[in-house]
C-alpha positions, 0 to 999 in steps of 0.5 A: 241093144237091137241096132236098125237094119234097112231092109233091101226093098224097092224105094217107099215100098214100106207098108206091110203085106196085109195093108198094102195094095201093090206086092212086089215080089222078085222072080230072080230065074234065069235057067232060060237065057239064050245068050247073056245070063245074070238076069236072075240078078235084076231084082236086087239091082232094081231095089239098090238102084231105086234109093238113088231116084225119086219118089215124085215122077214129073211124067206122072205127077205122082209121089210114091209116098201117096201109094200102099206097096208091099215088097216082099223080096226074091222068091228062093228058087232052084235054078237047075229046076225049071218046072219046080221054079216056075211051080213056085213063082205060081204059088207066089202069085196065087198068095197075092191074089188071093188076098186080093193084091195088085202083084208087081212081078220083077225077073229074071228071065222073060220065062217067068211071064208063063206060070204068071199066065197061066195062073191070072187066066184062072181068074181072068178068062178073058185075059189080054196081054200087052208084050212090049219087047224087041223080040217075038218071043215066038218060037216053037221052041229052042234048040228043041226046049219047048220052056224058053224065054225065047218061046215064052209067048207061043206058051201064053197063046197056048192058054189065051188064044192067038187073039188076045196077044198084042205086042209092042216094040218089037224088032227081032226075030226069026221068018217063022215068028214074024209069019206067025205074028202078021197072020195073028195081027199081034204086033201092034205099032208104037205110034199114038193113034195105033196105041189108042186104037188098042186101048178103045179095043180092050177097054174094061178087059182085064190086061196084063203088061209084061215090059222086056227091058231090051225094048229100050235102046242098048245104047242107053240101057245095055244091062240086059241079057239080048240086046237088040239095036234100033229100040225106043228111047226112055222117052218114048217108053214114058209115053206108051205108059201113058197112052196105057194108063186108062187100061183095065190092068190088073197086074205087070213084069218087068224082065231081062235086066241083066246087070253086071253087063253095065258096070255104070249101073246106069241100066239099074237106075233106069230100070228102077225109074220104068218100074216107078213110071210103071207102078204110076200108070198102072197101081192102084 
């Protein structure tokens, strides 16, 4: 007799590849990390935690079961290959695009954000990305690695230019990076009327929304891998959702959850609630 075995995926994300409008797939590379490493980790731990919450968001009032999603698992990657993982994390995505799907990216470290760049530019040469983070991201390089999650935006400007970089939250990084980032006015505040500002300036652009986990508060959500005090309440993340939402958005990640930093697994169920939020506000 063949016994049940439940597959481990993200809550409700039931429907099959060919059906579903939403993919998700699980970027679990870490090789980048600059300080606290297991966010190769994240992906699973968003999927246990998820089959604690709800399907039905109050924020939103929307129901997941009302939605077509598809979980495809973790890519395998080989983490002491960097070019050959972020290859591979490509590859994926062209898979889901190519069928015409609206890809969910989970990490893993922040680096995993480059190769989904480089590969949506492609089809989107009018590309926008929205990067909420508590840090720049915008080294030149790091300790003289130029592929860094702590160099991942100073990348992705490489292939969209410097005016098509706006990002949300942040509060840590070097002289140089701040420099950088008030000379390219890419820093944008969380407050409401800056945040419709932006939405007014890229509506009908195609954006991509890539959400660091650090940007929330350590102290409510400490399992990421560079925590960084002075970030916004899950409240506050809740309503930049939505002032977003009416955006042309064609895709996002989630990052940095690094979960045996919280043994309450506190930051896994959150992160699994943003991710719900987030497939609200922005899927299909």
């Amino acid at each position: 007799m063949n016994l049940p075995f439940i597959e481990p995926s993200f809550l409700s994300a039931t429907a099959s590849f060919k059906k579903a409008k939403t993919v998700i797939i699980g970027c679990p590379y870490d090789g980048s990390a600059s300080f606290r490493p297991g966010a190769r980790f994240g992906p699973s731990a968003i999927r246990k935690a998820s089959w604690g919450i709800e399907t039905y968001s109050p924020y939103f009032n929307k129901d997941l079961g009302l939605y077509s999603i598809h979980d495809m698992g973790d890519l395998e990657l080989p983490l002491g290959e960097k070019k050959r993982a972020l290859r591979l994390i490509r590859k994926a995505l062209s898979k889901i695009l190519a069928a015409e799907k609206f890809p969910v990216m989970l990490g893993g470290d922040h680096l995993i954000t480059l190769p989904i760049v480089e590969e949506l530019a492609i089809r989107y040469p009018d590309l926008h990305l929205i990067h909420i983070d508590a840090h720049t991201d915008l080294r030149e390089d790091y300790l003289g690695e130029t592929l860094s999650h702590s160099t991942v935006m100073w990348r992705v400007i490489d292939h969209l230019g410097k005016e098509r970089l706006f990002q949300v939250g942040i509060r840590s990084g070097t002289f140089e990076e701040f420099d950088l980032a008030r000379r390219m006015q890419s820093i944008i505040p969380s407050d409401e009327v800056s945040l419709k500002s932006l939405v007014k300036r890229l509506r009908n652009k195609p954006v991509y929304i890539s959400l660091d986990l650090d940007v929330i508060e350590p102290g409510l959500l400490p399992g990421v891998g560079t925590p960084e005090p002075g970030g916004l309440t899950f409240h506050e993340l809740i309503s930049i959702l939505k002032i977003l939402h009416p955006l042309h958005v064609i895709g996002f990640d989630m990052v940095e959850l690094t979960p045996d930093y919280d043994p309450t697994q506190i930051s896994s169920v959150t992160a699994s609630v943003i991710l719900r939020e987030m497939i609200f506000a922005f899927c299909p």
